[in-house]
C-alpha positions as CSV (number, residue, x, y, z in Angstrom):
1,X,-33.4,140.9,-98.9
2,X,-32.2,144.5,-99.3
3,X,-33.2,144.0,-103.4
4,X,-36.9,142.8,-102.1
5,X,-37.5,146.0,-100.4
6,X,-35.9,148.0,-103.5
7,X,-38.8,146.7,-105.3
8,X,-41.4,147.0,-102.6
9,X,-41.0,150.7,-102.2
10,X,-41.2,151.3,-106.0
11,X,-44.3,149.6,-106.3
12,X,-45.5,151.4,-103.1
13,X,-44.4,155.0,-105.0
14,X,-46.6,154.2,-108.2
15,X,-49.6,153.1,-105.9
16,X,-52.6,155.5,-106.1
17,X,-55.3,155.7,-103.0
18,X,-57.9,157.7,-104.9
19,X,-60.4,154.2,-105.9
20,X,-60.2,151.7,-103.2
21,X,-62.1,148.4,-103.1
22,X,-65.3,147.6,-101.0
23,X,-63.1,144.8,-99.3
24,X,-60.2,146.6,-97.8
25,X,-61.5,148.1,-94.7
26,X,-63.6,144.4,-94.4
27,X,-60.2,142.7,-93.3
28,X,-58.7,142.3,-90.1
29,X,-55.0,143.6,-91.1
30,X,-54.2,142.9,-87.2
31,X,-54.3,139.4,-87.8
32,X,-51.7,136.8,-87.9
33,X,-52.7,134.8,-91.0
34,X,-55.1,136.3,-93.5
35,X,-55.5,134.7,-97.3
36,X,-56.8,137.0,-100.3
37,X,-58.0,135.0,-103.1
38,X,-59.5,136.5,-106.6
39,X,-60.0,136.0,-110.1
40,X,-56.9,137.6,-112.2
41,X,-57.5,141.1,-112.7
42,X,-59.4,141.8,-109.3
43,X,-56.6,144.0,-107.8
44,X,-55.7,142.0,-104.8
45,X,-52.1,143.8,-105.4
46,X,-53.2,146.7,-105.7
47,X,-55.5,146.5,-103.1
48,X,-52.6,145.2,-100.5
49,X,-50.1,148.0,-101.6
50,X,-52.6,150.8,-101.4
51,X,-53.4,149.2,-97.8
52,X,-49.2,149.4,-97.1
53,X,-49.2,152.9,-98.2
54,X,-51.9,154.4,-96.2
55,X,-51.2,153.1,-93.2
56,X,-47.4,152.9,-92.6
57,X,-45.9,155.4,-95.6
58,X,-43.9,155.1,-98.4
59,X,-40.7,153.7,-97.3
60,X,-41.8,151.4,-93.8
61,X,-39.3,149.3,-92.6
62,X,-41.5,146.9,-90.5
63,X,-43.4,146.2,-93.7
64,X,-42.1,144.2,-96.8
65,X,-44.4,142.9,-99.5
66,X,-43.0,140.8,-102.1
67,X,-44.6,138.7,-105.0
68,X,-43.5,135.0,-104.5
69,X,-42.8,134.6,-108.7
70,X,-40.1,136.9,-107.9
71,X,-36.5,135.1,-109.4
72,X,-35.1,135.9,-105.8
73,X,-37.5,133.3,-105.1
74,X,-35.7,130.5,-107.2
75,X,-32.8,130.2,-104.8
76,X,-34.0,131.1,-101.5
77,X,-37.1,129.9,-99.6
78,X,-39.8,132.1,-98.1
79,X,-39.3,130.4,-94.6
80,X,-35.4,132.0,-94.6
81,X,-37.0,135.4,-95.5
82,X,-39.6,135.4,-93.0
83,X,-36.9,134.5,-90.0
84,X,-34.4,137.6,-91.3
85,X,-37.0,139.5,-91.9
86,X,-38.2,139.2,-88.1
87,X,-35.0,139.2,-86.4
88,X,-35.0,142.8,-88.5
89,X,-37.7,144.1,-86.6
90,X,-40.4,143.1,-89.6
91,X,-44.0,143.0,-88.1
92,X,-46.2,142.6,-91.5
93,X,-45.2,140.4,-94.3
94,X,-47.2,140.8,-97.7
95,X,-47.0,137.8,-99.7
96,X,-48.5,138.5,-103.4
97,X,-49.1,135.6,-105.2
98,X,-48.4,132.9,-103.4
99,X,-49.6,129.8,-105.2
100,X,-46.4,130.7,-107.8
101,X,-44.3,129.3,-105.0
102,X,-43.8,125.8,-104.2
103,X,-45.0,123.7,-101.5
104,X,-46.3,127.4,-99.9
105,X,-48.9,126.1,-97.7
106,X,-46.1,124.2,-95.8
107,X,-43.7,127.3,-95.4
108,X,-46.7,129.1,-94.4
109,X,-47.4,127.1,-91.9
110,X,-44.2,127.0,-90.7
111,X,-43.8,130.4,-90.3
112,X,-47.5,130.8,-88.6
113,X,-46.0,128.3,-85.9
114,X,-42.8,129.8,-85.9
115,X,-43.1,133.4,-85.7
116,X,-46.1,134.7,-83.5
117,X,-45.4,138.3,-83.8
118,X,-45.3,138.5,-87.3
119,X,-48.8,139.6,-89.4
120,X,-48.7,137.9,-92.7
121,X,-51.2,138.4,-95.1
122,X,-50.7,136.4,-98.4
123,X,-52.7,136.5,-102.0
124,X,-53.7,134.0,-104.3
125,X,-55.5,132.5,-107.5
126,X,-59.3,132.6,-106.9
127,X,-58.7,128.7,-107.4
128,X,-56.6,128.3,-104.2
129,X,-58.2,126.4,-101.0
130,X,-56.3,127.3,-98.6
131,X,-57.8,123.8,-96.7
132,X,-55.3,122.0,-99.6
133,X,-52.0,121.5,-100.1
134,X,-49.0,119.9,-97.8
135,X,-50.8,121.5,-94.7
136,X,-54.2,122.5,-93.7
137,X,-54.4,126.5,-93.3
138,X,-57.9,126.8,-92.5
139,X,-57.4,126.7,-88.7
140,X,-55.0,129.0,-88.9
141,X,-56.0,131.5,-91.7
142,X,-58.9,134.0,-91.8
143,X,-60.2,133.6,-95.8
144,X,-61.2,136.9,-97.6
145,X,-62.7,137.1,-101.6
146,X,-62.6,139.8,-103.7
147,X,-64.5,139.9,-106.7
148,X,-64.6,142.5,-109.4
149,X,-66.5,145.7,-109.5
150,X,-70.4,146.4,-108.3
151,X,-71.9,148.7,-110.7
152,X,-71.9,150.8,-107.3
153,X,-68.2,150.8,-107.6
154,X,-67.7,150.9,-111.1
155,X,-69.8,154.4,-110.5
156,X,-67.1,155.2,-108.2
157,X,-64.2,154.2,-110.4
158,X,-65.8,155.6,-113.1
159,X,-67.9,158.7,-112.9
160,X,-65.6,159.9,-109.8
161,X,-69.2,159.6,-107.6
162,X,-69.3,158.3,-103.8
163,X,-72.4,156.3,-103.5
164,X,-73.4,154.2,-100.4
165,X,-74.1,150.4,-100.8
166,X,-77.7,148.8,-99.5
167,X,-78.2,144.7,-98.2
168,X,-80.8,143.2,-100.2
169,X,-83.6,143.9,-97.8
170,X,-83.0,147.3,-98.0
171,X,-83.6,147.5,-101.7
172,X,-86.7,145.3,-101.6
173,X,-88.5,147.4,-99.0
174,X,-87.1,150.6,-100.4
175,X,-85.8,150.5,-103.7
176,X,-88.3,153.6,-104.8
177,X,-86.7,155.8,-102.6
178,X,-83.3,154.9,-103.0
179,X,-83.7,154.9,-106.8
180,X,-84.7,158.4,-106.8
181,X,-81.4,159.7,-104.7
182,X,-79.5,158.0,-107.6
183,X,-81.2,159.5,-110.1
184,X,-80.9,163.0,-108.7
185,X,-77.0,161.8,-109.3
186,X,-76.8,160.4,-112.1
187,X,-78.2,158.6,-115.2
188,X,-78.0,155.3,-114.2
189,X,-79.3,153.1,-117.4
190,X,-76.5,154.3,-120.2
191,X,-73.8,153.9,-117.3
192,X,-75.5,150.6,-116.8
193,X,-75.0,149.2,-120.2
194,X,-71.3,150.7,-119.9
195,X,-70.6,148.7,-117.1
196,X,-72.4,145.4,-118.4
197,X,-69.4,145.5,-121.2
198,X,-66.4,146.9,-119.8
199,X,-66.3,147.5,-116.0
200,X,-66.0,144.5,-114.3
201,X,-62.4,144.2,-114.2
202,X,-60.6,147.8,-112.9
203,X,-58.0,147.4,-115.7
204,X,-60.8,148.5,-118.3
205,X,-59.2,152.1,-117.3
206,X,-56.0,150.9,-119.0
207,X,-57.4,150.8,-122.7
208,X,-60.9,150.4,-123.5
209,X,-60.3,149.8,-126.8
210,X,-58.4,146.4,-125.9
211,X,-60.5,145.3,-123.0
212,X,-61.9,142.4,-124.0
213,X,-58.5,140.8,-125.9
214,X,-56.7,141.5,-122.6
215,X,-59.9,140.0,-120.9
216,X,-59.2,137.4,-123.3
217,X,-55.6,136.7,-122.6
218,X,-56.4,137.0,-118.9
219,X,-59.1,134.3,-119.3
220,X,-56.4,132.0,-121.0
221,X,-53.7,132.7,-118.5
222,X,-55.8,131.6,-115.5
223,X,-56.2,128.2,-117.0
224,X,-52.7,128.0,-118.7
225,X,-50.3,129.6,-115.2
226,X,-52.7,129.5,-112.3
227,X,-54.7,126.5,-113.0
228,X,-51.4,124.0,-113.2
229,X,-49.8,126.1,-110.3
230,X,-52.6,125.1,-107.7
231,X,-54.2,121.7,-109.1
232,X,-51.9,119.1,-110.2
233,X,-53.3,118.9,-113.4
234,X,-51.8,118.2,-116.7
235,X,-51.8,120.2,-120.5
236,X,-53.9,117.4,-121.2
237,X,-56.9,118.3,-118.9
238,X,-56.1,121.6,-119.6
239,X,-57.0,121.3,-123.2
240,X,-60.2,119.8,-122.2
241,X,-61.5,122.4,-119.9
242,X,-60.6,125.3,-122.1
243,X,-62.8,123.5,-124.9
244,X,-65.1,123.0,-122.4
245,X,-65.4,126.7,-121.3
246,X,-65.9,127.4,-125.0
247,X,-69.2,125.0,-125.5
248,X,-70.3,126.7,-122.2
249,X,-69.3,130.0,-123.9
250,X,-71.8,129.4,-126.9
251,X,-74.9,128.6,-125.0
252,X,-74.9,129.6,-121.9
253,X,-77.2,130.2,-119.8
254,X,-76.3,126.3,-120.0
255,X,-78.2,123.4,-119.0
256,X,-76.0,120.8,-118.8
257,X,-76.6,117.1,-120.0
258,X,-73.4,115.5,-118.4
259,X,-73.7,112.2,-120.5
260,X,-73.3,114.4,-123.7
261,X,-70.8,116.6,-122.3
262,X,-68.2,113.9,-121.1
263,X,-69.1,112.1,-124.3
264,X,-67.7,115.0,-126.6
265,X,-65.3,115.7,-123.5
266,X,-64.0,112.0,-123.7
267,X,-63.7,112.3,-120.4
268,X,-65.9,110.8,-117.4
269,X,-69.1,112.2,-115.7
270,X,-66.4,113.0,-112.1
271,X,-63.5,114.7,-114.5
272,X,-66.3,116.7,-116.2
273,X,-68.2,118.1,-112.7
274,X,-64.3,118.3,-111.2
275,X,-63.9,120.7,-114.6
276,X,-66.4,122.5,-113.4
277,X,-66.1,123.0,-110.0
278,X,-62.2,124.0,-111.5
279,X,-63.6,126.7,-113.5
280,X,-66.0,128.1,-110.9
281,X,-63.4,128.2,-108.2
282,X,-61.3,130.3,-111.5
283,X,-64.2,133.1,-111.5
284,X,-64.7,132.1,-115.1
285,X,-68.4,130.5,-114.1
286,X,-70.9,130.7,-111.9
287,X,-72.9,127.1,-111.5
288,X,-76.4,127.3,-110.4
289,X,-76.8,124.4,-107.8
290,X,-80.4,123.4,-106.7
291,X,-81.9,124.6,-103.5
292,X,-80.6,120.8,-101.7
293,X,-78.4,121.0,-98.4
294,X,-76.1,118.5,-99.5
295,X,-74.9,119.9,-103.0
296,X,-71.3,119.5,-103.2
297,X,-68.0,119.1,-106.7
298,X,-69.7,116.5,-107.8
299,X,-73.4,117.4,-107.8
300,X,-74.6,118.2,-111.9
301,X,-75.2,122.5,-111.6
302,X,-79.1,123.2,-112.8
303,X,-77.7,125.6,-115.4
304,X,-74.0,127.3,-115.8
305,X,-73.7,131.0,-116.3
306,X,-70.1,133.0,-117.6
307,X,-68.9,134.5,-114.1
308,X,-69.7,137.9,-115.3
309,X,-71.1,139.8,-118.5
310,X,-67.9,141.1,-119.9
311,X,-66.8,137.5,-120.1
312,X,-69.8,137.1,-122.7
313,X,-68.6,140.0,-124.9
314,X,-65.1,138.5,-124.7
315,X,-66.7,135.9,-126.2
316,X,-69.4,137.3,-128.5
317,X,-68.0,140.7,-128.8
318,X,-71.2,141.4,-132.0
319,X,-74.5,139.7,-130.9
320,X,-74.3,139.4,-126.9
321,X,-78.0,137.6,-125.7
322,X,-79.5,140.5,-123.7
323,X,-81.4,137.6,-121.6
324,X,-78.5,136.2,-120.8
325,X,-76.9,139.5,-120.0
326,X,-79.2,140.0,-117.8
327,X,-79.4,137.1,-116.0
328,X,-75.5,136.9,-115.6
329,X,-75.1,140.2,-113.9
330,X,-77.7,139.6,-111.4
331,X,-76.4,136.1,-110.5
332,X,-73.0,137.8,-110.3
333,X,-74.1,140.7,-108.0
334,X,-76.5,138.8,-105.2
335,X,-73.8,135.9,-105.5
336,X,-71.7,137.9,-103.4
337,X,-73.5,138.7,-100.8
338,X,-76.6,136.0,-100.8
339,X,-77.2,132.1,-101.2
340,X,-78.3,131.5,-104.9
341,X,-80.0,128.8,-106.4
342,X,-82.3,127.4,-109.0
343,X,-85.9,128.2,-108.6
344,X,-88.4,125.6,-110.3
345,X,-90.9,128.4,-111.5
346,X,-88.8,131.3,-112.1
347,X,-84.5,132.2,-112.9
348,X,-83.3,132.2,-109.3
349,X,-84.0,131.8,-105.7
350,X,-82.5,134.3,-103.3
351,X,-81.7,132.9,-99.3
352,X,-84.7,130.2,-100.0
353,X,-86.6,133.0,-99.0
354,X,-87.0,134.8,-101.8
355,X,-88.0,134.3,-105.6
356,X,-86.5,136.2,-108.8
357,X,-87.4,136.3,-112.3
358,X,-84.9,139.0,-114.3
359,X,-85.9,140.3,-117.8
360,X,-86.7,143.7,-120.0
361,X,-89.2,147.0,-118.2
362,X,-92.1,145.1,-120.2
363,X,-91.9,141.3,-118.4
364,X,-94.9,140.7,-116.5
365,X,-96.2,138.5,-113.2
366,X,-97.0,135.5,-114.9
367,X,-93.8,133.5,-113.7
368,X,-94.3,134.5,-110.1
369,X,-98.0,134.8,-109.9
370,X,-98.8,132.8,-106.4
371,X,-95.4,133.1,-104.9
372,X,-94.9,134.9,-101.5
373,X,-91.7,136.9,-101.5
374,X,-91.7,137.2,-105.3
375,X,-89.9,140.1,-107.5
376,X,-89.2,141.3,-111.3
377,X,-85.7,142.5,-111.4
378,X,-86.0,144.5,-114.7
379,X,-84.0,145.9,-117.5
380,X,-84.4,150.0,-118.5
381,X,-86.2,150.9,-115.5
382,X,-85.2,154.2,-113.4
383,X,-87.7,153.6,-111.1
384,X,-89.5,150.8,-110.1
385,X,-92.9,150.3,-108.7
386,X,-94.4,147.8,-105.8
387,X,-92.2,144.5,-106.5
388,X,-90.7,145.7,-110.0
389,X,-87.0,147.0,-109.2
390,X,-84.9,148.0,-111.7
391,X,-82.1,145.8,-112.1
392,X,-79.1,148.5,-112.2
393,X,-79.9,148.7,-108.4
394,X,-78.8,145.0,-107.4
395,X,-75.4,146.3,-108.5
396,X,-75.4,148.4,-105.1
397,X,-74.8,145.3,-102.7
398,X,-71.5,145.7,-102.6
C-alpha cells in the first residue's frame, strides 16, 4: 500500500485549485458510496484530487486515492486494500477509474457492507450503470455526471472571469438584463465561436493546436478501452459502432431510417438502437427521443446529434454546418439541466413546457407562430429582445 500513497501524494502536489468544476461542491463527499461518471476528458480526476487537496492537505493520511488500472492492481484485489486501509485509520477511499478493474461492482459492494465507516467515492466511464454488473449499486450508491464545460465555465477557465450561472426560467423572463451585465464584462460572441471549437473538453489548455487529434484519439479510446471494459462486447461490434458513429458523423443532425442503417450495419434493428444507446451513454451522441413517457434503448431517436460541437470539427475540421452547430450546443447545454425532446413544429421541446427553434440573428416567428411558451434561440445576438435570446446565454445553466 505504502507505494499507492507514494503516488497519491504526487498527483495531489501537481493538482491546481485555481478552475474548479460546477459539480464539485454539488456532491455529498460525506457519503458512504458516491459514483462519478463522465465522458473521457471531463476531469473527474482532477476534479476528485483538487477535492483531496482542499479539504484535508497535501500529504492526509486518512485519505488515499488510487486509479484501479494501477499494475498494483494485477495481484492484489481492491477488497484487501480497503480492509488494511481501514484497520490504518483510512476514512475516505478515492477510487479513479473503476470500470478498469474486474468484477468492481461486486468488491464494491462488499466493501459498502463491510466497512460502514469508510467514505468511498469511485469514478467511471460515462458508459457505466452503476445498476449493472455482478451486484446492483443503485441502492447503495448516490450517482453524479459531469459533463464538459458551459460556455459560463469555459469563460471561467478561459478569460480568468467569475460569472454566476441562471436556471432556464431565469433567462427566459430576464435574459435582457442579464445579457447586459455580461456584456459590461466581456465580448461574448468571438468568445462564443472560440468555445463552439475548442472548449468543451478542459484539456484544450494543453495544446490548442492539437485539440481536435487528441479529441480524436480520445473519441477512439472510449470505444476501443472503455467500451469493452464495461459492456461485454466484442472487436467485432466494435468495428460496427465506430463505422456507425462515422455515418452519424457526416450527416448529422441525423434522422435515422433503422431499416437502412442495420442493412449497411449488417446488423439487426435491437444491435443497431443497443449501438446507440452505447454511444449516447459514451457522451459521443446525444439522441433526440420524442415527447412519449415510455421511450426507452430500444425506442428509434427522432434525430441524433454529436454530443457536443467540437466533436463536429473533430470530424469536419474545414466546412462545420453552422445549423448544425448551433443546434448541437444548445441540445448539449439545456440537456444538462432540462428534459429535451423532439418538437413536431420546431428543433426542440424544453420540459414539454416549452418550445425552441435555434438558428442565425435574422430567423423569424414563422416556426413558432401560434405556440404558447415559444422562443428563438439565436446566433450573433448580444442582446436579445421579447422572446429572441441570444444563444451564447443558454451556455450559463451550468
Amino acid at each position: 500500500m505504502e507505494e499507492l500513497f507514494d503516488v497519491f501524494y504526487k498527483e495531489l502536489r501537481k493538482t491546481d485549485l485555481s478552475f474548479q468544476r460546477y459539480l464539485i461542491n454539488d456532491i455529498d463527499w460525506e457519503g458512504r458510496l458516491s459514483a462519478i461518471t463522465g465522458a473521457r476528458g471531463t476531469g473527474k480526476t482532477t476534479m476528485i484530487l483538487q477535492h483531496i487537496k482542499q479539504i484535508f492537505g497535501n500529504s492526509p493520511k486518512e485519505v488515499l486515492y488510487v486509479s484501479a488500472d494501477n499494475i498494483w492492481f494485477s495481484g492484489n484485489r481492491l477488497f484487501d486494500l480497503a480492509n488494511d486501509f481501514e484497520k490504518q485509520g483510512g476514512r475516505y477511499l478515492f477510487i479513479d477509474e473503476v470500470h478498469k478493474y474486474e468484477n468492481w461492482s461486486q468488491e464494491i459492494k462488499n466493501i459498502y457492507d463491510s466497512f460502514s465507516n469508510l467514505k468511498v467515492v469511485v469514478t467511471g466511464s460515462s458508459m457505466l450503470q452503476i445498476y449493472k454488473g455482478n451486484a446492483d449499486l443503485s441502492r447503495r450508491a448516490v450517482h453524479y455526471n459531469l459533463h464538459g464545460l458551459s460556455f459560463r465555465e469555459f469563460l471561467s477557465y478561459d478569460q480568468n472571469l467569475e460569472l454566476q450561472k441562471f436556471t432556464l426560467d431565469d433567462i427566459l423572463q430576464n435574459h435582457i438584463e442579464i445579457a447586459g451585465t455580461i456584456n459590461e464584462k466581456i465580448r461574448p460572441i468571438p468568445l462564443f465561436n472560440n468555445y463552439l471549437k475548442q472548449g468543451y473538453y478542459p484539456y484544450y489548455k494543453e495544446s490548442k493546436r492539437f485539440y481536435w487529434s487528441k479529441l480524436a484519439n480520445t473519441i477512439n479510446l472510449t470505444l476501443e478501452t472503455d467500451l469493452p471494459a464495461v459492456e461485454q462486447i466484442e472487436m467485432y461490434s466494435i468495428r460496427k459502432i465506430k463505422k456507425l458513429l462515422w455515418i452519424i458523423s457526416q450527416s448529422v443532425p441525423f434522422t435515422p431510417n433503422t431499416t437502412d442503417l442495420s442493412k449497411d450495419l449488417g446488423v439487426s434493428r435491437n444491435s443497431l438502437l443497443n449501438y446507440l444507446a452505447i454511444l449516447e451513454r459514451g457522451g459521443l451522441v446525444n439522441l433526440l427521443q420524442s415527447g412519449t413517457k415510455n421511450v426507452n434503448s430500444l425506442t428509434k431517436p427522432e434525430k441524433i446529434y454529436l454530443n457536443n460541437p467540437n466533436q463536429i470539427y473533430a470530424f469536419d475540421i474545414n466546412k462545420p454546418d453552422i445549423g448544425n452547430l448551433r443546434e448541437t450546443f444548445f441540445y448539449n447545454q439545456l440537456n444538462v439541466v432540462s428534459r429535451v425532446t423532439f418538437a413536431n413544429k420546431a428543433d426542440f421541446k424544453i420540459n414539454d413546457k416549452y418550445t425552441f427553434e435555434v438558428g442565425g440573428k435574422n430567423k423569424g416567428h414563422e416556426q413558432i407562430v401560434g405556440l404558447e411558451n415559444a422562443y428563438l434561440a439565436l446566433d450573433n445576438l448580444e442582446y436579445g429582445f421579447k422572446n429572441k435570446i441570444p444563444l451564447w446565454l443558454f451556455g450559463f445553466l451550468y
